[in-house]
C-alpha positions in Angstrom: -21.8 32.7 -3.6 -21.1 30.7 -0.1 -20.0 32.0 2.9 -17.4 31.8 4.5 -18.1 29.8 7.6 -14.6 30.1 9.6 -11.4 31.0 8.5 -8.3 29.0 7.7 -6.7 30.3 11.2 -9.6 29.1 13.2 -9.9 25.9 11.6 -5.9 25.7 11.9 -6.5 26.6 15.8 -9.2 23.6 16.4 -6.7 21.6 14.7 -3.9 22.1 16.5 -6.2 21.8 19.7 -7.3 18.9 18.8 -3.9 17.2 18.0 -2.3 18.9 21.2 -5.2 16.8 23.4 -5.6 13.4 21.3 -1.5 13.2 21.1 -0.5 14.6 24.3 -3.0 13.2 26.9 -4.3 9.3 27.1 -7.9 9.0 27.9 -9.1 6.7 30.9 -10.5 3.3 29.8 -14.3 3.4 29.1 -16.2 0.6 29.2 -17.6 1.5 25.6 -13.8 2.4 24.7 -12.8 0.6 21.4 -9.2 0.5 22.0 -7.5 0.2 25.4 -5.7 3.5 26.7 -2.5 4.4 26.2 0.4 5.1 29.1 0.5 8.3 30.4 2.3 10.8 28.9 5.4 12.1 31.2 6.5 15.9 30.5 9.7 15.8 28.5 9.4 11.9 27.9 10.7 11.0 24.3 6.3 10.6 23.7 5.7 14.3 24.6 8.7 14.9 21.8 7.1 12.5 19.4 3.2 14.4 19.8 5.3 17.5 18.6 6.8 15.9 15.7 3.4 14.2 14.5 2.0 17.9 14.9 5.0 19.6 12.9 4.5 16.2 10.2 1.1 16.8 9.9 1.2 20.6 9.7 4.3 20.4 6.7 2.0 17.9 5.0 -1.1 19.9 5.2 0.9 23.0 4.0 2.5 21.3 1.0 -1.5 19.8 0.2 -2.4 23.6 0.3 0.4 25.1 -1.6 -0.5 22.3 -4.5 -4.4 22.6 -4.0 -5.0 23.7 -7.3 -3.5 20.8 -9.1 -4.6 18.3 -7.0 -7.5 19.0 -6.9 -10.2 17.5 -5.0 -9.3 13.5 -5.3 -5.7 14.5 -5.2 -6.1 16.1 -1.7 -8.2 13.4 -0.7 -5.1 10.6 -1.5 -2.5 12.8 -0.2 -4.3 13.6 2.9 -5.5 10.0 3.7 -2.3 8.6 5.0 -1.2 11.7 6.7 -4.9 11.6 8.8 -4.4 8.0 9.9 -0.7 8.6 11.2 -1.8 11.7 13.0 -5.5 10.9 14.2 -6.6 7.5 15.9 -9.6 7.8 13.2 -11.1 4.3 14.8 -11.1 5.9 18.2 -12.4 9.0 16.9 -15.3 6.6 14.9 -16.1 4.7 18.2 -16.9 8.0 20.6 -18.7 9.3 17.5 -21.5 6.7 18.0 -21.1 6.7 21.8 -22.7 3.6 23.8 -24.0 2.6 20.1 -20.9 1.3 19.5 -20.7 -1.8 21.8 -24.4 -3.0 19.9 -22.9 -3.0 16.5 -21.0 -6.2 14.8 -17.8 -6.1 13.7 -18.5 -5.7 10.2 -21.0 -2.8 10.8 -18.1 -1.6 13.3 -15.4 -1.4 9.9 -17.8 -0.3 7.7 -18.9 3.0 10.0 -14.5 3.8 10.9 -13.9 3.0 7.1 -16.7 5.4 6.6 -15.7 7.8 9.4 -12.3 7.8 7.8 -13.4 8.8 4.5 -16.0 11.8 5.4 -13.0 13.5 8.0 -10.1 13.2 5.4 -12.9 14.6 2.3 -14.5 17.2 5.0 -10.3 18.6 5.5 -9.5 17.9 1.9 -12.7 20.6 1.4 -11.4 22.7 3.5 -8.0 23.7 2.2 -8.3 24.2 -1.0 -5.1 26.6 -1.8 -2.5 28.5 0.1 -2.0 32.3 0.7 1.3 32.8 2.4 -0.9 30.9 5.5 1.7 29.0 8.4 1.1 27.2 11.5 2.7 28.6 14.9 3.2 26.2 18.1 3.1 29.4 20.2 3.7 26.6 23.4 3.2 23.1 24.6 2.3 21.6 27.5 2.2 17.9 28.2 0.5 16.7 30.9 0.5 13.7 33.0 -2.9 11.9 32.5 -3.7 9.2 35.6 -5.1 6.3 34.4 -8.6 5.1 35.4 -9.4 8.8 35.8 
């Protein structure tokens, strides 16, 4: 029998924590940074509102994946969940800072080949992960935007 590592709740929690930072703040450009930074983020800009409705998206989506879990089953969570991960995460971005400094030494083909591969284990690793529904819902208990200087 496995154990059970964490439960849905904290899982749900690092999430949420997750989305809340990538969507709501813009990281400083790095000099190993694939993708240049985004503007900052003003509090009650029409982009603060848009990081909450990517959360709410991606939170409905994950619930309907869970409440049809069984029938899906593993390949069917992984196609439904696919192009819900790459509208909510910045997978490439995520892919780069994975490898760290690494990243600037690698060609562009070994570059696609590691997100494309990056891509596949996150979507597979949350398509693992909930794997049925129990009455389970997500709760924005608050949000707070903040403004982000960039160069930082």
């Amino acid at each position: 029998m496995m154990k059970k590592i964490c439960s849905l709740s904290q899982v749900a929690s690092v999430v949420i924590a997750v989305l809340a930072l990538q969507l709501t703040t813009t990281a400083a450009t790095f000099a190993e940074s694939a993708e240049p930074a985004a503007e900052a983020v003003e509090i009650g800009s029409p982009a603060a509102h848009s990081a909450e409705k990517t959360i709410e998206t991606f939170q409905a989506g994950l619930l309907d994946i869970m409440k049809h879990a069984e029938e899906l089953g593993m390949e069917g969570r992984i196609e439904k969940l696919a192009p819900l991960m790459d509208k909510t995460f910045d997978l490439r971005f995520m892919a780069s800072k994975s490898v760290g400094r690494h990243w600037r030494s690698l060609s562009d083909e070994e570059k696609s080949r590691w997100v494309d591969l990056f891509k596949r284990f996150t979507t597979a690793n949350y398509a693992g992960r909930f794997t049925g529904f129990k009455g389970e819902k997500f709760v924005t208990v608050g949000t707070k935007t903040r403004r982000v200087v960039p160069g930082w």
